[in-house]
C-alpha positions in Angstrom: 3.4 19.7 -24.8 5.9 19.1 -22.4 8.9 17.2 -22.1 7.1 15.2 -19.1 4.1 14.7 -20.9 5.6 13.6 -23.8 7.9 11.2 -22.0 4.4 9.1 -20.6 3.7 9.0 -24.0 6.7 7.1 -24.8 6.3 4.5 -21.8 5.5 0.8 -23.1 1.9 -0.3 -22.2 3.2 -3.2 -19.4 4.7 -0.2 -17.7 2.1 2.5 -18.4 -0.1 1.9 -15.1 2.9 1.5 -13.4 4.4 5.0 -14.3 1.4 6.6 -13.8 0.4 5.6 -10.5 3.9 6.8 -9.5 3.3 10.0 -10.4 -0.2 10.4 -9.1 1.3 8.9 -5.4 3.8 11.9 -6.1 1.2 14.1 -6.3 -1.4 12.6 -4.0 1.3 13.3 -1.4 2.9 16.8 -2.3 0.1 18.7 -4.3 2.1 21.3 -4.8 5.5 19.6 -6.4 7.1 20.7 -9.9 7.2 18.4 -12.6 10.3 18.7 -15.5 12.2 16.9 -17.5 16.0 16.3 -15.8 18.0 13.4 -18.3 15.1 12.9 -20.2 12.9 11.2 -17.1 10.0 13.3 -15.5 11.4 14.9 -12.1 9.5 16.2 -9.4 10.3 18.9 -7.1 9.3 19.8 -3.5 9.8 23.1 -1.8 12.2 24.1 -4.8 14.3 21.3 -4.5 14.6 18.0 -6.7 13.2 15.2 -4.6 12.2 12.4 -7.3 12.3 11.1 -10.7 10.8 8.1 -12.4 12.3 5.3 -14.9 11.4 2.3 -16.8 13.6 -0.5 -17.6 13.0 -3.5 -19.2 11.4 -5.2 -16.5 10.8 -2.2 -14.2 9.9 0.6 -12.8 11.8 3.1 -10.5 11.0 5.6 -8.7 14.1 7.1 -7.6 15.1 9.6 -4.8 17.6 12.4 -5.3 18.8 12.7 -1.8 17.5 9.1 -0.6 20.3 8.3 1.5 19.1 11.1 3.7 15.6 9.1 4.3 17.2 5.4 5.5 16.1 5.5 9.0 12.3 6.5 7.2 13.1 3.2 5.4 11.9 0.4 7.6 10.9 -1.9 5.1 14.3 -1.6 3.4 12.3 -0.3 0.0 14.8 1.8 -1.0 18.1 0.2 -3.1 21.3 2.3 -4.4 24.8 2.9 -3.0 25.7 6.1 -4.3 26.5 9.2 -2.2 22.9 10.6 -2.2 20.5 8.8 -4.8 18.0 5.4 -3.8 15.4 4.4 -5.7 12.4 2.0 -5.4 11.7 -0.8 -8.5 8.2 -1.8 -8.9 7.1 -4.6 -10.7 3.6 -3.4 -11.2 0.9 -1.0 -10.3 0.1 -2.5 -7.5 3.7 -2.4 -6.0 2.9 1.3 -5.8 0.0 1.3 -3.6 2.0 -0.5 -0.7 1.6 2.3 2.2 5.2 1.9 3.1 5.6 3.4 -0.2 3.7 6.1 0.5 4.6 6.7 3.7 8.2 7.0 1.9 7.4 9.4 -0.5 5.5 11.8 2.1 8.7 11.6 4.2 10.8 13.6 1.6 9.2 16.7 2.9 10.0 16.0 6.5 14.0 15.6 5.4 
């Protein structure tokens, strides 16, 4: 089993559908992307190069972006949060936060960046 699979395992049941439809938009939109474990969260890769990871808080869900700062003029809803250097992420609330096609529309940016 691996680390990534073990981690969904672990994820409490109000974030479960959450976490998972994350991933799935991950892969709907880069078939071909890498999934590990980096600091114990699963972590996707694009074109050999770490693009996303997901986490769960208490009351949320984030997909984050590794180099999001490089997509803010691909952000015009203002989805993505964060001031450091390099990382954003996006916090869902639920499932259905996910299926927002700005989200989407985020997520298949990465490759164009």
């Amino acid at each position: 089993m691996s680390h990534a699979t073990s981690y969904f395992q672990t994820v409490p049941a109000k974030h479960r559908e959450t976490v998972l439809a994350i991933r799935d938009l991950v892969f709907d939109c880069h078939p071909d992307a890498v999934e590990t474990t980096k600091w114990n969260h699963p972590s996707y890769a694009v074109d050999g190069e770490d693009r996303f990871y997901i986490a769960y808080y208490t009351d949320h869900v984030d997909l984050g972006f590794y180099d999001g700062a490089s997509l803010d003029g691909a952000d015009p809803e203002g989805l993505l949060t964060g001031t450091g250097k390099h990382m954003r992420h996006v916090k869902f609330a639920s499932a259905d936060d996910v299926r927002d096609p700005a989200v989407r529309d985020l997520v298949a940016a990465v490759r164009a960046h």
